[in-house]
N, CA and C of each residue as an Amber inpcrd file, in Angstrom:
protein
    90
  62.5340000  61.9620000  43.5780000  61.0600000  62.0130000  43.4990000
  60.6070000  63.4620000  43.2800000  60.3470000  63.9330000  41.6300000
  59.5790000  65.2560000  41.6770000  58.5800000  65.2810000  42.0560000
  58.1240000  65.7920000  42.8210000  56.3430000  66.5130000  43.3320000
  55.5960000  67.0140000  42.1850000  56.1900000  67.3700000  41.0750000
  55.7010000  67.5120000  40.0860000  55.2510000  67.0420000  38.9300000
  56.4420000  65.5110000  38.6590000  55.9270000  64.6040000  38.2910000
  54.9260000  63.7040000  38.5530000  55.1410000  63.9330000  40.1270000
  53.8100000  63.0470000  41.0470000  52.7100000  64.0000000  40.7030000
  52.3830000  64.7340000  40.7120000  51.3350000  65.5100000  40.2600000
  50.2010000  65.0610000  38.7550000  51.3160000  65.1550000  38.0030000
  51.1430000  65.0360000  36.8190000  50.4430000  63.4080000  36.5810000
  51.3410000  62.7180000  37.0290000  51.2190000  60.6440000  36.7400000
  50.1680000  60.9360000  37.4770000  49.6180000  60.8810000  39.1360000
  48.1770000  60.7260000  39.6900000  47.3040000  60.9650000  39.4550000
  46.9120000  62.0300000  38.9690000  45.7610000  62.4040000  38.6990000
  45.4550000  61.2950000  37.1610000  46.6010000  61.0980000  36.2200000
  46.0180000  60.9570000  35.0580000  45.8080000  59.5450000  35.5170000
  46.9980000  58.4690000  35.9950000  46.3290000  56.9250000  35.6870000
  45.6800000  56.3640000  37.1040000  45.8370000  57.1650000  38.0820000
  45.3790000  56.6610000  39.2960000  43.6700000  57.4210000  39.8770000
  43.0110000  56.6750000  40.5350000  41.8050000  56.6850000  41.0730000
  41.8220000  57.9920000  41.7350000  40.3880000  58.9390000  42.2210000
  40.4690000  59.5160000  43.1470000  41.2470000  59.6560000  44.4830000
  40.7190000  58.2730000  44.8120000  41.3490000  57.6460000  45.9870000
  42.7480000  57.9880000  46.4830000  43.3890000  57.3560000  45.3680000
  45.0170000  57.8300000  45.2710000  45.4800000  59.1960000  45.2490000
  44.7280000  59.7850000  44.6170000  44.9780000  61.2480000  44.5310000
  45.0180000  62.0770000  46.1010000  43.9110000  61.6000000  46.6030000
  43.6380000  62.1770000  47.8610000  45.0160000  61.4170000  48.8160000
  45.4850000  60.3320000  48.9930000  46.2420000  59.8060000  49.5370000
  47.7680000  60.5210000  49.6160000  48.1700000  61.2460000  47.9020000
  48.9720000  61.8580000  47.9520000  48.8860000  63.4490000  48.3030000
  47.6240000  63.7930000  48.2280000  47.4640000  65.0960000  48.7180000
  48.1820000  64.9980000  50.0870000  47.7660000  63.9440000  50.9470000
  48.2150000  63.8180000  52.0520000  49.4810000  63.9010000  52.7790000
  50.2500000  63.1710000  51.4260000  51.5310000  62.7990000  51.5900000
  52.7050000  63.9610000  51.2930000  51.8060000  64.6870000  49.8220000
  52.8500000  66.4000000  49.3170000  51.6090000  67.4870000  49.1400000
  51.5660000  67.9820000  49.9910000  50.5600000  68.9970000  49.7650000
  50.4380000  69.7590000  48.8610000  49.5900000  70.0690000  47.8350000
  49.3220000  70.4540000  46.3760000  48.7020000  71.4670000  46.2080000
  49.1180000  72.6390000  45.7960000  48.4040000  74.1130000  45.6830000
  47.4660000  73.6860000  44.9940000  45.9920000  74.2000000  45.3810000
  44.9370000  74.2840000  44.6160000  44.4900000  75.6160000  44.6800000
């Protein structure tokens, strides 16, 4: 599981929602 790929796939086909869910899960430099 890249964190980076997850990065990339969430934001584009998944909801806000989801996004925030994985923030949760791999914490994401902003």
């Amino acid at each position: 599981m890249d964190p980076v790929k997850f990065r990339v796939a969430i934001p584009a086909a998944d909801p806000p929602d989801n996004a925030f869910r994985m923030a949760d899960m791999v914490p994401l430099p902003r």
